[in-house]
gemmi code that builds the backbone of each chain (N, CA, C; Angstrom):
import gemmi

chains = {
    "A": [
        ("UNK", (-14.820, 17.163, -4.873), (-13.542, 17.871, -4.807), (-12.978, 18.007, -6.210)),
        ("UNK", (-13.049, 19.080, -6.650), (-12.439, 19.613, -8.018), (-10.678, 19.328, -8.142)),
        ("UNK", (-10.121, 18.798, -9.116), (-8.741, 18.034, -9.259), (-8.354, 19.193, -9.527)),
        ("UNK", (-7.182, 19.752, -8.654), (-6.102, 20.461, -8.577), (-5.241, 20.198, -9.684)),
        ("UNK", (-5.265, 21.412, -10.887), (-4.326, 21.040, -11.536), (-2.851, 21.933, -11.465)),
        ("UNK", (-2.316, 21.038, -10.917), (-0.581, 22.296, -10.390), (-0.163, 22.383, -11.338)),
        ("UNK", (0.619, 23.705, -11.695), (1.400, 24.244, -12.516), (2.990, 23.105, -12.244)),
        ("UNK", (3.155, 22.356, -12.820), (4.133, 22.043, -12.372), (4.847, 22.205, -13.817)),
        ("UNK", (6.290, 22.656, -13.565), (6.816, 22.285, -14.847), (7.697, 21.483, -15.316)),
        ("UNK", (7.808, 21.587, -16.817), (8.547, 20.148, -17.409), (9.670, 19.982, -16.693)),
        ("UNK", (10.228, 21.430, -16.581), (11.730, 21.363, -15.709), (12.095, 20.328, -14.782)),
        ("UNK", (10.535, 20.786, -13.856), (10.651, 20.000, -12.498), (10.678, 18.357, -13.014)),
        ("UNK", (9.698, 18.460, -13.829), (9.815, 16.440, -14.136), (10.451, 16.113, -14.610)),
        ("UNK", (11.494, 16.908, -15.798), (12.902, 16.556, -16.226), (13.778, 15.981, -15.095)),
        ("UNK", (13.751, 17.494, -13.834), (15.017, 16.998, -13.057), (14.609, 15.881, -12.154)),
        ("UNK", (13.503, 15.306, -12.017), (13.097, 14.353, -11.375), (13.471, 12.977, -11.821)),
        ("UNK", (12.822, 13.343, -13.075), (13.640, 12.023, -14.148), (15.477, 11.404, -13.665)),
        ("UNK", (15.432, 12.789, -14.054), (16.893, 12.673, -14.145), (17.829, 11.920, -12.343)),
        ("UNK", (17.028, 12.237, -11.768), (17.291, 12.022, -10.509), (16.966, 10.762, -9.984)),
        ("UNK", (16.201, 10.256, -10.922), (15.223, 8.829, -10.677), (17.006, 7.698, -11.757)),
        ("UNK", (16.976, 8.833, -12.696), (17.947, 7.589, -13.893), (19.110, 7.682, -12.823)),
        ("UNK", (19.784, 8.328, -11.855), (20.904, 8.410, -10.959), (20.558, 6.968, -10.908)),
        ("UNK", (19.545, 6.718, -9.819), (19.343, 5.477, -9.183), (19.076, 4.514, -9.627)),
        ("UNK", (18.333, 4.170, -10.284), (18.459, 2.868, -11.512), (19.057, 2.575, -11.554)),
        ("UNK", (19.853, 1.358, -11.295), (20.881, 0.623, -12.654), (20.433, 0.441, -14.344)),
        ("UNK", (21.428, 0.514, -14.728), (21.249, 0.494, -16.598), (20.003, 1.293, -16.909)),
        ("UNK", (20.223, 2.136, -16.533), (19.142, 3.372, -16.994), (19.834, 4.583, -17.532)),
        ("UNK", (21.266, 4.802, -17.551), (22.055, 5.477, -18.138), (21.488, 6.029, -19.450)),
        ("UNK", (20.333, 6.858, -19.448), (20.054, 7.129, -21.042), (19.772, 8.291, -21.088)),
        ("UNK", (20.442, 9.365, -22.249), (20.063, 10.841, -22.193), (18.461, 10.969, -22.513)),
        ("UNK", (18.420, 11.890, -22.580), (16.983, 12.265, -23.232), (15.657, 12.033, -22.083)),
        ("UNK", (14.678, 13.098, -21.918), (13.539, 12.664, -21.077), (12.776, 13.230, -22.580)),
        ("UNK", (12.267, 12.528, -23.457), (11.354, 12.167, -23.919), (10.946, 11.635, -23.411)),
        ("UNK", (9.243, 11.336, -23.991), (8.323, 10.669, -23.507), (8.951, 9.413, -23.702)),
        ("UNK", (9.431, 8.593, -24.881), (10.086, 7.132, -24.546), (10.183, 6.740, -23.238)),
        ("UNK", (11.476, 7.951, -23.446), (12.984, 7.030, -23.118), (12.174, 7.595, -21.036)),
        ("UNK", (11.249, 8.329, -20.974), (10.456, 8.495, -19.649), (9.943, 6.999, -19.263)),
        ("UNK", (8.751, 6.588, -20.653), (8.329, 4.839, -20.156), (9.157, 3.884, -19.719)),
        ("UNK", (10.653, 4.268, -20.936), (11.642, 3.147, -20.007), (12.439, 3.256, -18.890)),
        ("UNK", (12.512, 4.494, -18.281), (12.846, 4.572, -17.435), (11.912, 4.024, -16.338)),
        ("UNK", (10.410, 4.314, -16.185), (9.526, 4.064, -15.241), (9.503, 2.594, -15.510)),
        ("UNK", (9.813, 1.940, -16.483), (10.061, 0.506, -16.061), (10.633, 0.060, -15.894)),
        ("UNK", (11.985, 0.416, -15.901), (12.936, -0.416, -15.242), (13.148, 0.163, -13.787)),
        ("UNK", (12.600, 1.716, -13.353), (12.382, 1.686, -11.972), (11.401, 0.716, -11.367)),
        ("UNK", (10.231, 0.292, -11.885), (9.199, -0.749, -11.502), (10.324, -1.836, -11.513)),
        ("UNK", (11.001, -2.616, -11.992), (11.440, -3.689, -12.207), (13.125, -3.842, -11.292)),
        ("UNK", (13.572, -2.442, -10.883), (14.338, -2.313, -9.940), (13.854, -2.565, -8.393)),
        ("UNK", (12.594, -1.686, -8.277), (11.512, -1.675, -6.881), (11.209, -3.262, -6.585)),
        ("UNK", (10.946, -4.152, -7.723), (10.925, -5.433, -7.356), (11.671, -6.094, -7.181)),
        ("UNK", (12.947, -5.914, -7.837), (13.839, -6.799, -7.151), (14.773, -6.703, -5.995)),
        ("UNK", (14.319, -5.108, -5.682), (14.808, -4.597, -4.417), (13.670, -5.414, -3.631)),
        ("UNK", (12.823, -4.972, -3.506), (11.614, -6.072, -2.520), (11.845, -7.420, -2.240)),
        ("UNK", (12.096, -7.895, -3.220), (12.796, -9.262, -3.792), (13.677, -9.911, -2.423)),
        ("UNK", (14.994, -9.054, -2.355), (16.070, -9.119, -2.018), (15.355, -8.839, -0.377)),
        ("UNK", (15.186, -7.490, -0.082), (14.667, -7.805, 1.092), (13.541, -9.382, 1.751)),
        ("UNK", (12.955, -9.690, 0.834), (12.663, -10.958, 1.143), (13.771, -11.811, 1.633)),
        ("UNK", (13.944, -11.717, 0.344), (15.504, -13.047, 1.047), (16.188, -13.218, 1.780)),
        ("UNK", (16.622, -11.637, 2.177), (17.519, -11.316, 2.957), (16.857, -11.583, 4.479)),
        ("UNK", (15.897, -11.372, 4.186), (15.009, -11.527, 5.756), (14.871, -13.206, 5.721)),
        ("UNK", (14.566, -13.873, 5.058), (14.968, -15.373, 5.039), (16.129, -15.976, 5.625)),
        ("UNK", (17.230, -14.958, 4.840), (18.593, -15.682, 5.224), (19.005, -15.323, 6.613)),
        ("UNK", (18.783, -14.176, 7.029), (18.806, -13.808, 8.548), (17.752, -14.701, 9.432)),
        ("UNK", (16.944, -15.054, 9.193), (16.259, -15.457, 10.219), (16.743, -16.638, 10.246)),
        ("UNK", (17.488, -17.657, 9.142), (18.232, -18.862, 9.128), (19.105, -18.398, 10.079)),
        ("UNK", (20.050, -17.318, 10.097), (21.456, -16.951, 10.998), (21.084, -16.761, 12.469)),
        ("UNK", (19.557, -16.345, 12.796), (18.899, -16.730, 14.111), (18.894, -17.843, 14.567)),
        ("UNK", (18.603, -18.783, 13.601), (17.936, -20.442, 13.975), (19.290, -21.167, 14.112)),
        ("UNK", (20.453, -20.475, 13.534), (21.666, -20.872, 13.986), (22.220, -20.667, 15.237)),
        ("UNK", (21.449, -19.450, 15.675), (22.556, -18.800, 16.994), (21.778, -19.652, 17.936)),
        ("UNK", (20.899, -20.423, 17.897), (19.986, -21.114, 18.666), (20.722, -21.902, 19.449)),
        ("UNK", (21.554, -22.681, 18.421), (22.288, -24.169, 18.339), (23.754, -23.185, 18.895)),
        ("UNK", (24.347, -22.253, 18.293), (25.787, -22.295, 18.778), (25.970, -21.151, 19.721)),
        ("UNK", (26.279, -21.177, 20.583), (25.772, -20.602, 22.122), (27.246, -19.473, 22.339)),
        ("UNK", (28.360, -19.946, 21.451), (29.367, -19.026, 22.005), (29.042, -17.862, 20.875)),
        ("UNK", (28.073, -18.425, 19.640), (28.583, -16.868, 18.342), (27.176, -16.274, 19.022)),
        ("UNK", (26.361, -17.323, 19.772), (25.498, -16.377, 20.068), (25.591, -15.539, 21.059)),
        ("UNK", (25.974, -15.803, 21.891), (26.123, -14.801, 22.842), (26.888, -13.358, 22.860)),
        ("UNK", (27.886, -13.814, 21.422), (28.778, -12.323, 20.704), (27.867, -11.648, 20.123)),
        ("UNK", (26.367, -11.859, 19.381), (25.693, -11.173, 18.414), (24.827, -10.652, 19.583)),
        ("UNK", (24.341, -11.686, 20.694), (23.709, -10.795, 21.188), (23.919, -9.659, 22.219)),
        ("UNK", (25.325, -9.724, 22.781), (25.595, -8.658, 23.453), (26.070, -7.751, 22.346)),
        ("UNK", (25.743, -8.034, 20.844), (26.323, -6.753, 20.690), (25.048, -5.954, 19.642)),
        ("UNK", (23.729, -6.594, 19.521), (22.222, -6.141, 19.686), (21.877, -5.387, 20.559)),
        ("UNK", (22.355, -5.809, 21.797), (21.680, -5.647, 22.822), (22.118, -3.890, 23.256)),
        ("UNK", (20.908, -3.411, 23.447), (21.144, -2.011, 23.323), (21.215, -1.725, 25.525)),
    ],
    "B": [
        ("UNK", (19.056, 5.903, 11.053), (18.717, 6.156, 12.162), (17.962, 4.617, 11.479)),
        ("UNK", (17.896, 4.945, 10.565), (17.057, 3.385, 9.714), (17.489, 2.196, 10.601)),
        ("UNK", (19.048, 2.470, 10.663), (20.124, 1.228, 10.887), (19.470, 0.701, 12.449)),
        ("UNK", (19.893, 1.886, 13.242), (19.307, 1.973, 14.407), (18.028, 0.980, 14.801)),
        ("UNK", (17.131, 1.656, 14.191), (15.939, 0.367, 14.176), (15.715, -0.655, 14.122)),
        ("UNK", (16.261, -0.386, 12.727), (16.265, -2.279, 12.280), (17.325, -3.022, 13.482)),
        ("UNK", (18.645, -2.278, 14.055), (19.269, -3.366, 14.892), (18.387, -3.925, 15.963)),
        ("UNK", (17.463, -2.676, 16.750), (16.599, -2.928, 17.949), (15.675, -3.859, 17.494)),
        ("UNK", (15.120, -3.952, 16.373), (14.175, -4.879, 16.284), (14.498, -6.467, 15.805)),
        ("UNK", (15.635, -6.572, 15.259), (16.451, -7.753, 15.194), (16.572, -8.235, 16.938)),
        ("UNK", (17.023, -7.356, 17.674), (17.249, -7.949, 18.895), (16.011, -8.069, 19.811)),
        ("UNK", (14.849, -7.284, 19.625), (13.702, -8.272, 20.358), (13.309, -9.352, 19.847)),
        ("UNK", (13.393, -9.397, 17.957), (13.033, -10.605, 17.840), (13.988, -12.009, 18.662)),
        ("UNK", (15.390, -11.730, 18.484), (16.361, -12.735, 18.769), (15.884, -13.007, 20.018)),
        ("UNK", (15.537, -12.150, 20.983), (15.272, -12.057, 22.223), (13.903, -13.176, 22.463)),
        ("UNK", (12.576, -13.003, 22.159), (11.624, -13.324, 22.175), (11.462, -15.395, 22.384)),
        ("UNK", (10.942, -15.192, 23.381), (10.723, -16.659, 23.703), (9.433, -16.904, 23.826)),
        ("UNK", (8.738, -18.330, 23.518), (9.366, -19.388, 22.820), (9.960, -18.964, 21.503)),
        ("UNK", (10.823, -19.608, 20.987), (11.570, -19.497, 19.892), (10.690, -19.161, 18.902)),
        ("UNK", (10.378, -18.283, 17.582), (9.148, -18.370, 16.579), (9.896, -19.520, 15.793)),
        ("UNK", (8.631, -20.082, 14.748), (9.206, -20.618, 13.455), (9.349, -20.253, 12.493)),
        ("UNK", (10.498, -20.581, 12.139), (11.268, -19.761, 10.890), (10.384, -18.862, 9.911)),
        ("UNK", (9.674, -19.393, 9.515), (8.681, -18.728, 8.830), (8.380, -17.829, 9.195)),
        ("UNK", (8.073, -17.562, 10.249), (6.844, -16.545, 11.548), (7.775, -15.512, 11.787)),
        ("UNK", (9.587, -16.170, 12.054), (10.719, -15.231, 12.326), (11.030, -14.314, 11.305)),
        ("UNK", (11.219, -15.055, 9.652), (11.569, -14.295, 8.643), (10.479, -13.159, 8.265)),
        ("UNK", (8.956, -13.282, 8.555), (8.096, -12.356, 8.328), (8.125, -11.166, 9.564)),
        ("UNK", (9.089, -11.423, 10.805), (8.898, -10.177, 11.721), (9.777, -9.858, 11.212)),
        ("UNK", (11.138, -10.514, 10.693), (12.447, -9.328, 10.056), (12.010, -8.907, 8.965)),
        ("UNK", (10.681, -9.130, 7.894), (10.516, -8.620, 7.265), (10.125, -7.167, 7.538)),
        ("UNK", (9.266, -7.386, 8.444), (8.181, -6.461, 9.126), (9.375, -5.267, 9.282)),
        ("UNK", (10.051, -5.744, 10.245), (11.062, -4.502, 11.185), (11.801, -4.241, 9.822)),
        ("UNK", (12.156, -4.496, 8.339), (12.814, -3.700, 7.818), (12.190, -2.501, 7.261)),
        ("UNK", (10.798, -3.055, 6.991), (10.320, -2.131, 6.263), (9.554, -0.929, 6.899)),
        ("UNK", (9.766, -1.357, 8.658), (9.153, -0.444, 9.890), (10.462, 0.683, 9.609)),
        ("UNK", (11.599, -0.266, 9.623), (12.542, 0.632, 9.760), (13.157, 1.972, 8.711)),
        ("UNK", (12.483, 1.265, 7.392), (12.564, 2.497, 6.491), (11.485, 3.133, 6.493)),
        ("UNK", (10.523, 2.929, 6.861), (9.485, 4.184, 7.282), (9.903, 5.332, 8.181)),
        ("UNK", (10.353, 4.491, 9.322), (10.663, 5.674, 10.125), (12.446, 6.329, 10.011)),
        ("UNK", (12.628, 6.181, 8.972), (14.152, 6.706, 8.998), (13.871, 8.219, 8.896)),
        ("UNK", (14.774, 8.861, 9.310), (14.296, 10.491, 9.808), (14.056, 11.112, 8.065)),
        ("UNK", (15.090, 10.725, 7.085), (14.601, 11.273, 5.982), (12.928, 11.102, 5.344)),
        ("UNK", (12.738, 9.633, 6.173), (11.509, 9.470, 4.872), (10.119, 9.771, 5.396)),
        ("UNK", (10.612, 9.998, 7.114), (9.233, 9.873, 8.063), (7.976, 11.050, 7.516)),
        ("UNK", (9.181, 12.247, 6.654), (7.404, 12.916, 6.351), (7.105, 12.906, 4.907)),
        ("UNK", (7.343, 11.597, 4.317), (7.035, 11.317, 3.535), (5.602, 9.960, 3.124)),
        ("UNK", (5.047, 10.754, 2.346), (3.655, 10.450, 1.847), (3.830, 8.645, 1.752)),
        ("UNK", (4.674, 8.366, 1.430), (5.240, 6.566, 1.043), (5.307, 5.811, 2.413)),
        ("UNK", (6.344, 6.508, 3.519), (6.608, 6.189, 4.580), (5.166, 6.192, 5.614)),
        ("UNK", (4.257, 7.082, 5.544), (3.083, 7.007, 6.112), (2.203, 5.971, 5.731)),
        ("UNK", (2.022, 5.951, 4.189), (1.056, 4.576, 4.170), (1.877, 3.194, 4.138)),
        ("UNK", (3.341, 3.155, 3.968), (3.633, 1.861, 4.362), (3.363, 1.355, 5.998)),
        ("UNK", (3.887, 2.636, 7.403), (3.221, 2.334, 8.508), (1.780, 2.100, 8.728)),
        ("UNK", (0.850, 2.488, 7.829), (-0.209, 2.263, 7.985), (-0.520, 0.847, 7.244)),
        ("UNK", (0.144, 0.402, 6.270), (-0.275, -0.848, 5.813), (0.091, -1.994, 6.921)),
        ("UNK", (1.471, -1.471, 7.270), (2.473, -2.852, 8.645), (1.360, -2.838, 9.390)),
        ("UNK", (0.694, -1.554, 9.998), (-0.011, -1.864, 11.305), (-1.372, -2.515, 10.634)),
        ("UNK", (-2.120, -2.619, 10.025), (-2.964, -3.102, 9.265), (-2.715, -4.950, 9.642)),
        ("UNK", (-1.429, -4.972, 8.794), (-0.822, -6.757, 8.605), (-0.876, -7.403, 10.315)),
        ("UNK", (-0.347, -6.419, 11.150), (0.092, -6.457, 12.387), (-1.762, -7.352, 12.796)),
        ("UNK", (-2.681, -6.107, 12.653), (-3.988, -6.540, 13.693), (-4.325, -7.615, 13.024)),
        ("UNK", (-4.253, -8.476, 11.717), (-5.213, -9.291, 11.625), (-4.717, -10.727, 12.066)),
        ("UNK", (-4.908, -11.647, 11.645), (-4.577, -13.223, 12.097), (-3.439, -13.532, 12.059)),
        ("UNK", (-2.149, -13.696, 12.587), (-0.881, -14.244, 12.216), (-1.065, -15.109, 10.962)),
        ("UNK", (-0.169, -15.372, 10.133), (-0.235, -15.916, 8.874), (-1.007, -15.938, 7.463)),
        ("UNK", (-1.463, -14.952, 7.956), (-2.428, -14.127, 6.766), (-1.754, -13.219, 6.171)),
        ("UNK", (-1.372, -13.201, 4.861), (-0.047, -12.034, 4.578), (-0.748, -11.131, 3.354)),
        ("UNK", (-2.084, -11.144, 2.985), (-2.764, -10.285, 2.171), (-4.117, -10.516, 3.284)),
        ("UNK", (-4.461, -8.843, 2.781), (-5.697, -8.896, 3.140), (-6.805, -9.041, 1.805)),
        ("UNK", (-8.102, -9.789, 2.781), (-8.952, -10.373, 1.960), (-9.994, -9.257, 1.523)),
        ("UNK", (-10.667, -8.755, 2.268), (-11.341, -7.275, 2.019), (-10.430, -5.788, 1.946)),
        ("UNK", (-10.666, -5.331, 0.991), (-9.668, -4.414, 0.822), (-11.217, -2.944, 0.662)),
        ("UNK", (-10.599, -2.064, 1.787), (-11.292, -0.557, 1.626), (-11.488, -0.022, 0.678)),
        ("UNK", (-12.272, 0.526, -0.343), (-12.213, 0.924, -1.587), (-12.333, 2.572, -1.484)),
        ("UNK", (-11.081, 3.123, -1.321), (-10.857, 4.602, -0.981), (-10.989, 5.394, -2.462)),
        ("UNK", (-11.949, 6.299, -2.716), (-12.267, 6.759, -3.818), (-11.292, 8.400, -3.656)),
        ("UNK", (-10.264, 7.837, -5.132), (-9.539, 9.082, -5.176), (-9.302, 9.171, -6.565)),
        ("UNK", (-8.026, 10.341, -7.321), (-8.466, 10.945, -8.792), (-8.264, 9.550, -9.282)),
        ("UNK", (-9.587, 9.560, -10.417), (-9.872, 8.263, -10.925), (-8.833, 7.511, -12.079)),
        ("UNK", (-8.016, 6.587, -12.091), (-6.622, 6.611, -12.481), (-6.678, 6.525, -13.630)),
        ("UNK", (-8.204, 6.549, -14.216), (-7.925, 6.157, -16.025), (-8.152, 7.551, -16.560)),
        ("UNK", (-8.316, 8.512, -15.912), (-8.394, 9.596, -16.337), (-6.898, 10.455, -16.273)),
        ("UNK", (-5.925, 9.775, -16.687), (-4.396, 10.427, -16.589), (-3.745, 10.216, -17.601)),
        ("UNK", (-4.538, 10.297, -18.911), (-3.591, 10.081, -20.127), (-2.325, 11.314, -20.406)),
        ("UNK", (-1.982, 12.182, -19.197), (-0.598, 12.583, -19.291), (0.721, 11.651, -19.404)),
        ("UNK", (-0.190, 11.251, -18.581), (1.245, 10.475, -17.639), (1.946, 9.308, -18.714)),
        ("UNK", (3.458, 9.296, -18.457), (3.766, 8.076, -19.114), (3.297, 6.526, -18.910)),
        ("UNK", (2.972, 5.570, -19.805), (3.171, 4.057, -19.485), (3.450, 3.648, -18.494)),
        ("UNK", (3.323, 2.938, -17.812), (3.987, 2.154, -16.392), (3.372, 3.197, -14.904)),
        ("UNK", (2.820, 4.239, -15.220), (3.319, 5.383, -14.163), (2.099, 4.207, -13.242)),
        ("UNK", (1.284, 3.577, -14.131), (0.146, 3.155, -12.980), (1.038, 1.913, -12.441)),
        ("UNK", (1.355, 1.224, -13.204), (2.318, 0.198, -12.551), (3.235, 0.102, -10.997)),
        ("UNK", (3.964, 1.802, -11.452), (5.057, 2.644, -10.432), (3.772, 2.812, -9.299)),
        ("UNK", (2.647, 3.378, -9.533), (1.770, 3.734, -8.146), (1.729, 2.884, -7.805)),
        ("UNK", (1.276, 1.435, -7.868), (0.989, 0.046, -7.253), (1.967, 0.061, -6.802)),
        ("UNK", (3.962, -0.150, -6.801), (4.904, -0.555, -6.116), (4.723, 0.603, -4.876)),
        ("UNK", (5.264, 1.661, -5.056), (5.107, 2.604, -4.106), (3.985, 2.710, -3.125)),
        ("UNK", (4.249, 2.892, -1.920), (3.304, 2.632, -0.984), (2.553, 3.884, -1.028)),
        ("UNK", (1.488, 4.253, -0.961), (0.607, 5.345, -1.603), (0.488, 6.166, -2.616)),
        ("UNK", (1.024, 5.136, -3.273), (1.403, 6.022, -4.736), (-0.134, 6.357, -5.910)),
        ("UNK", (-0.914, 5.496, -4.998), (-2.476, 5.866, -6.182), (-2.994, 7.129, -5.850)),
        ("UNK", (-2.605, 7.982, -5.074), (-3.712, 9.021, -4.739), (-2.562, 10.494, -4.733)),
        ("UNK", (-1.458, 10.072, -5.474), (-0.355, 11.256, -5.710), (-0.337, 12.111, -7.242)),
        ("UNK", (-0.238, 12.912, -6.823), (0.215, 13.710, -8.283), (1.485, 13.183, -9.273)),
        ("UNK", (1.858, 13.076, -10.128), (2.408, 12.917, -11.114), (3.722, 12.614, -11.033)),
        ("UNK", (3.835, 14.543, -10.318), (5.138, 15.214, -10.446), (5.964, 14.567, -8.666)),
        ("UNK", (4.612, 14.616, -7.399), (5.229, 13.813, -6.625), (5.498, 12.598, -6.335)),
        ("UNK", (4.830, 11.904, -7.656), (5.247, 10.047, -7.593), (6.514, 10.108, -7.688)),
        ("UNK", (7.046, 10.711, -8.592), (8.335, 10.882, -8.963), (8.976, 11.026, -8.255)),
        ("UNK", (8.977, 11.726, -7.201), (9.692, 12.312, -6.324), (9.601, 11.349, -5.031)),
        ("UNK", (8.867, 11.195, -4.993), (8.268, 9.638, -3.721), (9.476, 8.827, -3.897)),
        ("UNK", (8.809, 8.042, -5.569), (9.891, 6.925, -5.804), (11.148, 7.119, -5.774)),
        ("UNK", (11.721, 8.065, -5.953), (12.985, 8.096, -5.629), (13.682, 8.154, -4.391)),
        ("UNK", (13.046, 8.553, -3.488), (12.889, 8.662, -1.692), (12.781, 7.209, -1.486)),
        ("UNK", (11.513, 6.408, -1.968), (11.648, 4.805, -1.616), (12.836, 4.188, -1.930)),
        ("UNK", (13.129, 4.398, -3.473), (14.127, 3.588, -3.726), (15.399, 3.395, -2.783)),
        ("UNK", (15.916, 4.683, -2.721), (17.064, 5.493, -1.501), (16.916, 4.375, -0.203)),
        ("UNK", (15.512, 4.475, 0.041), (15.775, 3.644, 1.735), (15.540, 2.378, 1.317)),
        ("UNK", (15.123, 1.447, 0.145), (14.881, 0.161, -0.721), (16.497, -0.252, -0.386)),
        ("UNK", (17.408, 0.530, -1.122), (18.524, 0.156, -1.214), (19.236, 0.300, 0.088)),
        ("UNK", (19.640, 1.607, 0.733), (20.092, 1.558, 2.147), (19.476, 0.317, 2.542)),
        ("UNK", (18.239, -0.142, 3.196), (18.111, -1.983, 3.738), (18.610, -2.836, 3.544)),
        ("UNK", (18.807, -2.549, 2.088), (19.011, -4.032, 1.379), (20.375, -4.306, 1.671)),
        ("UNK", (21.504, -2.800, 1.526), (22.971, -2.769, 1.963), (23.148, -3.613, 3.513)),
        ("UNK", (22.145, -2.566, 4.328), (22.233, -3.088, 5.886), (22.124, -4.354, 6.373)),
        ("UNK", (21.324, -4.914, 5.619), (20.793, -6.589, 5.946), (22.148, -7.222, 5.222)),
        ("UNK", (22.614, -6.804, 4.193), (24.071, -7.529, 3.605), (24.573, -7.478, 5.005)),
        ("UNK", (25.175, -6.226, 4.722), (26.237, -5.973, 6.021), (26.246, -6.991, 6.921)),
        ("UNK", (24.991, -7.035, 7.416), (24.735, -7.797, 9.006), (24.953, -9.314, 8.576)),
        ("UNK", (24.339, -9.337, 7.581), (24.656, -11.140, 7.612), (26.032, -11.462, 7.002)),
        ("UNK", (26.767, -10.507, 6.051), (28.235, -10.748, 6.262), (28.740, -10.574, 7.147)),
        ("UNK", (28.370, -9.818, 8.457), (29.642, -9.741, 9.228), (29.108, -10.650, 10.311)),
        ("UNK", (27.954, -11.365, 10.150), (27.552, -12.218, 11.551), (27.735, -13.877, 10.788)),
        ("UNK", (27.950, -14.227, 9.238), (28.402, -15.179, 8.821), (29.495, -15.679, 8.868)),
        ("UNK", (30.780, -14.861, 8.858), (31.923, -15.356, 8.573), (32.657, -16.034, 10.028)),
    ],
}
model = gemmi.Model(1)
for chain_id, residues in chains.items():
    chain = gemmi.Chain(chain_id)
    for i, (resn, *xyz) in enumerate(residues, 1):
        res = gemmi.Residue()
        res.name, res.seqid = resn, gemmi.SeqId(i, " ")
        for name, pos in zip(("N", "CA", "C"), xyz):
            atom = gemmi.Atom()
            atom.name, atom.element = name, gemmi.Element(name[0])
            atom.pos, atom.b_iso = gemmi.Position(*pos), 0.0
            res.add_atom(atom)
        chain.add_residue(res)
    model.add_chain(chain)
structure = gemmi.Structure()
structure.add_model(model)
structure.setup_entities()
């Protein structure tokens, strides 16, 4: 299979950039040079992980707030009638 | 619709008897968050959202407590050292993103920013829930 090379243009990967630095934190930086492009793609890598991160934990700390409702029978029964679809 | 999900699947787990152990519990809420940003209506026809359902169901068939797989498929696609366009890290960015090795350039870009979007929406939702089911 011969690699498709798309016309894509800089435009498009400018405004992509640019759309990527929205979301970042501390990525606030003009310019899509090639740089200031690497640092952006790493601190999106290094955002993606600590977003992952957090979902870890967060799934930790909830499943602690399960192992609680185990034991206390009146908050549990409020969370789960109000799960309960 | 993300939200949606993730609540239903919080409540079969809560539901589910015998009780799991904690461990076993925190890896199905893992599971259901990241089920749940797959299928959120924005991301479902997205290239990221497909191979992350395909990786969950993957984790799903093999042994409980096995959280990498040991044989990994060796899917031959554009060969990644041949992309000296691309900026630094971009191979880095394909590894986080869930099918991000076998994408074009211009749609990694565009991927990752779609992941990030539902990365963060979760991460808000799971706050939410455990602030308002803590206090």
């Amino acid at each position: 299979m011969s690699r498709r090379r798309s016309r894509i243009s800089e435009e498009e990967i400018n405004e992509l950039i640019s759309k990527l630095q929205s979301l970042v934190p501390e990525s606030r930086r003009c310019g899509s040079n090639r740089a200031s492009a690497t640092k952006l793609l790493k601190e999106t890598c290094n955002y993606i992980k600590s977003l992952q991160r957090e979902v870890d934990d967060l799934s930790d700390r909830l499943s602690d707030l399960m192992a609680g409702m185990d034991n206390n029978s009146a908050q549990a029964d409020i969370i789960r009638s109000l799960l309960s679809s | 619709m993300q939200a949606l999900h993730f609540l239903q699947a919080l409540a079969r787990i809560a539901r589910a008897a015998p009780k799991p152990a904690h461990s076993a519990r925190t890896r199905q809420i893992r599971h259901a968050a990241y089920a749940s940003m797959a299928h959120s209506s924005r991301s479902s026809r997205r290239t990221w959202s497909r191979a992350l359902l395909h990786r969950l169901r993957q984790r799903q068939q093999q042994r409980p407590g096995r959280l990498l797989t040991v044989r990994r498929r060796v899917r031959i696609v554009t060969p990644i050292t041949s992309r000296p366009e691309e900026p630094a890290r971009a191979e880095t960015l394909r590894q986080l993103v869930p099918g991000g090795r076998g994408m074009e350039y211009c749609n990694l870009l565009e991927e990752t920013a779609d992941y990030v979007q539902c990365l963060r929406a979760q991460v808000q939702l799971m706050q939410t829930l455990l602030d308002a089911f803590s206090s």
